[in-house]
Residue, then its C-alpha position, 0 to 999 in steps of 0.5 A: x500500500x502507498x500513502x501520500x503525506x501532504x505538508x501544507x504548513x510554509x514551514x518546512x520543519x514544525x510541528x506539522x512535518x514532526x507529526x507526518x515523520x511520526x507517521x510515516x515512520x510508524x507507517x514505514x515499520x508496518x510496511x506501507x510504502x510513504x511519499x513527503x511532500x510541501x503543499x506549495x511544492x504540489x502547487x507549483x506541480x499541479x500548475x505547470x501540469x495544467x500549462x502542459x496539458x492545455x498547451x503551452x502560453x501563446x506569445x503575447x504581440x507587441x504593443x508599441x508605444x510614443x514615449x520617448x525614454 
């Protein structure tokens, strides 16, 4: 069996992750195979799987302007 642990506090290493290593090391002596991961890192992934499914992001054109700089 797989077990997916998502941590979605910003913090890295509080009380949140000790719990989930509690827990995945409980989980991993009884034989179950655990998988850690950040939130935000899921985020991202779930965001940029989306881009690859729907394509990618087409060129925006070029807007000219009068302003001298």
């Amino acid at each position: 069996m797989k077990v997916l642990l998502i941590n979605g506090s910003p913090k890295e290493h509080g009380n949140t992750f000790q719990a989930l290593s509690k827990l995945a090391n409980t989980l991993n002596a009884e034989g179950m195979q655990t998988m850690r991961t950040l939130g935000r890192n899921m985020a991202w992934m779930i965001k940029k799987l989306n881009v690859i499914e729907d394509g990618h992001p087409q060129k925006e054109q070029p807007v000219w302007t009068n302003f001298i700089r």
